[in-house]
C-alpha positions as CSV (number, residue, x, y, z in Angstrom):
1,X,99.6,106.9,104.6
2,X,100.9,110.3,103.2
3,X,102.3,111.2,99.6
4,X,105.8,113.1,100.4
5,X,106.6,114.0,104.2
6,X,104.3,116.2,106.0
7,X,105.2,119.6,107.4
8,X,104.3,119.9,111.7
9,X,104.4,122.6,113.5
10,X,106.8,121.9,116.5
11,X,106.7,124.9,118.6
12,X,104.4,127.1,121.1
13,X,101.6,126.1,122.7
14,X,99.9,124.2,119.5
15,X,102.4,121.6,120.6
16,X,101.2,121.0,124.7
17,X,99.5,118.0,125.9
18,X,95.9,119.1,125.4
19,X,94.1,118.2,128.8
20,X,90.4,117.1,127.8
21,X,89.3,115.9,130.7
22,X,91.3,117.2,134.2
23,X,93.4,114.2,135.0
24,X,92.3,112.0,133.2
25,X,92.2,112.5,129.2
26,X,94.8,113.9,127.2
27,X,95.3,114.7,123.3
28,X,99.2,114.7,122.6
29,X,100.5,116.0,119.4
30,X,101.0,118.4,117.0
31,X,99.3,119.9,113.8
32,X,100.3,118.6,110.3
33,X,99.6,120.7,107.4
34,X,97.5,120.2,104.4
35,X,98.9,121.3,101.6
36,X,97.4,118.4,99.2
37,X,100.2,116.0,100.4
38,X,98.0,114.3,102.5
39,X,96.5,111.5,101.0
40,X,93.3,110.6,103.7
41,X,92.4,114.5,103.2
42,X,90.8,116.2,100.0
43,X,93.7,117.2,97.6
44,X,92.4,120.6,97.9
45,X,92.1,120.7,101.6
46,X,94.3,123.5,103.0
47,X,95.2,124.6,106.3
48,X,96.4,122.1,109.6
49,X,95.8,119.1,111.2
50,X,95.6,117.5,114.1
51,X,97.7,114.5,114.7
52,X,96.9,113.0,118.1
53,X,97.8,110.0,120.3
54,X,95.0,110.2,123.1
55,X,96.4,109.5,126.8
56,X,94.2,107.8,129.4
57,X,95.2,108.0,133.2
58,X,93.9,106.4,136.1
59,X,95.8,106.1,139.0
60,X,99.1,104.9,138.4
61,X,97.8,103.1,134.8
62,X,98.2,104.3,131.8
63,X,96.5,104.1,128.3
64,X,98.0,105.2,125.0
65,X,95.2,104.7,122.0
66,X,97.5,105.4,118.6
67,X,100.6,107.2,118.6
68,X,100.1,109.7,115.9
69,X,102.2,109.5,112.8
70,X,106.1,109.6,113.2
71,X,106.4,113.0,112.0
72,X,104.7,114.1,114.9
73,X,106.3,111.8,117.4
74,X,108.9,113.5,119.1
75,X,106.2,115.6,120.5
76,X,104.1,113.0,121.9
77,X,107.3,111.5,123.1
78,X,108.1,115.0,124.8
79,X,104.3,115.8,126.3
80,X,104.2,112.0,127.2
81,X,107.3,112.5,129.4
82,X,105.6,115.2,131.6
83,X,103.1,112.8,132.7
84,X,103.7,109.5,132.5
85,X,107.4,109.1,133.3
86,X,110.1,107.1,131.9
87,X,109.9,103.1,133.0
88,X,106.6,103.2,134.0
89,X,104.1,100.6,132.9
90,X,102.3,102.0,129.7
91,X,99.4,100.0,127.8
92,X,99.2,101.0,123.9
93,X,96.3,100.0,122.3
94,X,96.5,100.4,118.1
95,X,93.1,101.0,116.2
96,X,94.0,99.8,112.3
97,X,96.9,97.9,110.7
98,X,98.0,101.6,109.4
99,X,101.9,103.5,110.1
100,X,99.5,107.0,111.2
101,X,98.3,105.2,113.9
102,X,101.7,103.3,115.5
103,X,104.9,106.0,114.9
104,X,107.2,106.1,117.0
105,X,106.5,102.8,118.7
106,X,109.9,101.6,119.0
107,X,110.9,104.3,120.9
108,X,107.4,104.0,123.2
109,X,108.9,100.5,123.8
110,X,112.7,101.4,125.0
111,X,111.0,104.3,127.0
112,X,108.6,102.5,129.0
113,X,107.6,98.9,130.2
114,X,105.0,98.8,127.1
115,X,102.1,96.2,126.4
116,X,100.2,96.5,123.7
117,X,97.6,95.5,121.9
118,X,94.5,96.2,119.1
119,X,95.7,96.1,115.0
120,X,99.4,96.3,115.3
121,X,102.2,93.1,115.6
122,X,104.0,94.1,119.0
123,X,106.6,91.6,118.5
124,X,108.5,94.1,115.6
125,X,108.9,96.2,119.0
126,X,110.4,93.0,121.0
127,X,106.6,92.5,122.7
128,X,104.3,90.4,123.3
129,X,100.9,90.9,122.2
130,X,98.1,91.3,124.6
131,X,95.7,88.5,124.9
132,X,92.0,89.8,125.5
133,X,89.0,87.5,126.8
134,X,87.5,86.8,123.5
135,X,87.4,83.5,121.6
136,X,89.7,85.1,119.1
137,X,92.2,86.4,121.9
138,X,92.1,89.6,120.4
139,X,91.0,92.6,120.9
140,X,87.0,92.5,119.6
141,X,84.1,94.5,120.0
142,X,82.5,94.6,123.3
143,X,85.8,93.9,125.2
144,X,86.5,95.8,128.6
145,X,89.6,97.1,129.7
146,X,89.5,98.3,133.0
147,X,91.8,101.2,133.6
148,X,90.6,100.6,137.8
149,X,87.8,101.1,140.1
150,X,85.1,102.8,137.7
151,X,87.1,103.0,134.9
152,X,86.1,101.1,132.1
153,X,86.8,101.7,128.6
154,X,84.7,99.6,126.1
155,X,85.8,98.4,122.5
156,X,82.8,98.9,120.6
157,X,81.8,98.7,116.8
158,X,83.9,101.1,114.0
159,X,80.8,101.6,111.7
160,X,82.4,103.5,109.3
161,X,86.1,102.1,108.7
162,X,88.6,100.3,106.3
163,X,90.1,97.1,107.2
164,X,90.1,95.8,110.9
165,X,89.3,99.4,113.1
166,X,88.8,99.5,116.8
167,X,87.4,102.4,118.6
168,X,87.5,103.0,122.0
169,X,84.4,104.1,124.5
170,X,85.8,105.7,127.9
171,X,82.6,105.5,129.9
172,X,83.7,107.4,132.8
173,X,84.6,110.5,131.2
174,X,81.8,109.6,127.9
175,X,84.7,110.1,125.7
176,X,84.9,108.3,121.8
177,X,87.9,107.3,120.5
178,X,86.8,107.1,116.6
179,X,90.4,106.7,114.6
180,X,90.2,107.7,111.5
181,X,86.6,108.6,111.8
182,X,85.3,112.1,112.7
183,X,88.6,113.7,111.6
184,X,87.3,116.6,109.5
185,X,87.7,119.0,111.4
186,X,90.6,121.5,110.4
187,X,92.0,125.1,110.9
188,X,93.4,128.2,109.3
189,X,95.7,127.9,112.5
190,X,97.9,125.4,114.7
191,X,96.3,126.9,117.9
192,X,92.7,126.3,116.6
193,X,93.5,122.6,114.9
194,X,93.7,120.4,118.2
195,X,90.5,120.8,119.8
196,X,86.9,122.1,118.7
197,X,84.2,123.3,121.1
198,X,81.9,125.3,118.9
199,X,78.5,124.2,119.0
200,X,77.5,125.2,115.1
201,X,76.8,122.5,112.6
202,X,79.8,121.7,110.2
203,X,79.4,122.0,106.1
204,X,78.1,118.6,105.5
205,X,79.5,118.7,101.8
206,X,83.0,119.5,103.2
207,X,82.3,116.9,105.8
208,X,81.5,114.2,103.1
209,X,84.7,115.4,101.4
210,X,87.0,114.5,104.1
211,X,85.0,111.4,104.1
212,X,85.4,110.1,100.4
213,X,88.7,110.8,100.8
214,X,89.3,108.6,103.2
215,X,86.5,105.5,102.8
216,X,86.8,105.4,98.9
217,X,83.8,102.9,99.4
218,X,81.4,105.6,100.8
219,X,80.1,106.9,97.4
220,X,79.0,103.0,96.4
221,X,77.1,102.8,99.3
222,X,73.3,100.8,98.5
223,X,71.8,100.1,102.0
224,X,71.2,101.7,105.2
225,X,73.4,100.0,107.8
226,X,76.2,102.6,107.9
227,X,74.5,105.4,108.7
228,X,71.8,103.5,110.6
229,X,75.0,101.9,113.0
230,X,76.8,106.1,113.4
231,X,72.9,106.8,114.7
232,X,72.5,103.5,117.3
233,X,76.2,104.1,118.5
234,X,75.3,107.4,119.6
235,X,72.1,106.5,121.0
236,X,73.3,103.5,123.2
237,X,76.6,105.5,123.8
238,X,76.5,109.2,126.0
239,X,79.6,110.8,124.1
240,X,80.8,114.4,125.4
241,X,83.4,114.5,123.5
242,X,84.7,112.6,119.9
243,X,88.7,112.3,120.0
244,X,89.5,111.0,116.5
245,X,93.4,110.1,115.9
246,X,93.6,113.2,113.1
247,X,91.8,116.1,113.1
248,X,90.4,118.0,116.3
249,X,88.8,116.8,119.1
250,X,85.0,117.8,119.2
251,X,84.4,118.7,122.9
252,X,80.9,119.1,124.8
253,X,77.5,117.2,123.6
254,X,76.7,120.4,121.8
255,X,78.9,120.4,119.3
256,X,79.0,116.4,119.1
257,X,75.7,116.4,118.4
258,X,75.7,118.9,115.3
259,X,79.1,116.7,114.3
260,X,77.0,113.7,114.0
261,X,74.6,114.6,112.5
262,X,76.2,116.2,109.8
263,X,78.5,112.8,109.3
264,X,75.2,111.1,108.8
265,X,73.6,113.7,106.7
266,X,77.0,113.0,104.5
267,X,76.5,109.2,104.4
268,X,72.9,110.0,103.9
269,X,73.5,111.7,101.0
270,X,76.1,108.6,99.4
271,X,73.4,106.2,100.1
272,X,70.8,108.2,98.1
273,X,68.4,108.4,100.9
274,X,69.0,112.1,101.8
């Protein structure tokens, strides 16, 4: 959630569907700034933010995971448009019981022939929720969601979350979807906020800002298992690129790599162990 309404940036190119993977992968959005308004930032934080709502395609299906907050929505709406067109089946998965992750889903549903499912009641949109194959019906960790031939995109563990998270593994293109994970990544500029592909290692102490800010519980951490399950995901997982639903998109295995381990040498340091 945000304290007072947060200012976008809603022209130029900052606003453009940003095409991570050719075809296939797309960040839509637009940059919020930080002007200590935003409460899952540092108070002090200054500068924009990506908002994103991350767009798989596959043939003629389509995967929306999050919608970005509303103030951002008319450009998803817009950059949505020029691929996926009106009345066309659309899947929307939701990653947390959160608004920054579901705006402007009313207006997702009277656009397009929407399912949905993940951490959101579709039925406030007229819906139906998806059922998965799990014992629960929902949608759990290790579900598949096949996208089509060779497309699978795999629901794995959030290890580092509030309430019910779900991130999403695209193994096809080796793309995370982490939520409100990974999202510290920021800019002096709208161009520069949407997508990162600098290799150098990030400040781990602003890193573990960001993070506190978000996970209040991080500082009382007194085991392991956190950082231990951000290390195993990334071992059993090849990940060229970490799309988190705020903040930029960390592109090539370069630059993931120094990302992650700077977010572990942060909860390192809040379990004591660093």
């Amino acid at each position: 959630m945000t304290v007072g309404a947060p200012r976008t940036v809603a022209d130029g190119a900052e606003t453009g569907a940003v095409e991570l993977v050719p075809g296939r992968v797309y960040a839509l959005g637009a940059t919020i700034l930080l002007d200590g308004r935003v409460s899952w930032a540092p108070p002090r934080a200054r500068g924009f933010q990506a908002s994103h709502a991350h767009l798989l395609l596959e043939g003629s299906r389509a995967l929306l995971f999050d919608t970005g907050v509303e103030a951002v929505g008319r450009a998803v709406l817009q950059q949505l448009a020029a691929l996926v067109p009106k009345g066309s089946p659309l899947t929307v998965i939701v990653s947390r019981p959160e608004f920054d992750c579901s705006g402007s889903m009313a207006e997702l549903a009277r656009r397009y022939r929407l399912s949905g499912g993940g951490i959101y009641d579709f039925t406030r949109v007229g819906l139906q929720n998806l059922r998965f194959d799990t014992p629960s019906g929902q949608l759990e960790a290790g579900t598949i969601i096949d996208l089509g031939p060779g497309r699978r995109v795999l629901c794995v563990p959030a290890p580092i979350r509030m309430l019910m998270t779900r991130w999403l593994y695209d193994e096809a293109t080796r793309t995370l979807f982490t939520a409100d994970a990974f999202t510290h990544v920021t800019a002096g500029t709208p161009a520069a906020a949407r997508v990162l592909r600098d290799p150098a290692a990030p400040s781990v102490d602003e890193v573990a800002q960001f993070m506190a800010a978000k996970f209040w519980w991080l500082p009382h951490l007194r085991s392991t298992h956190v950082g231990d399950a951000v290390e195993q995901l990334f071992v059993r997982h090849e990940v060229d690129a970490i799309a988190p639903s705020y903040g930029a998109v960390i592109k090539g295995r370069a630059a993931v790599a120094a990302h992650v381990q700077a977010v572990v040498a942060a909860i390192r340091r809040f379990e004591g162990t660093a």
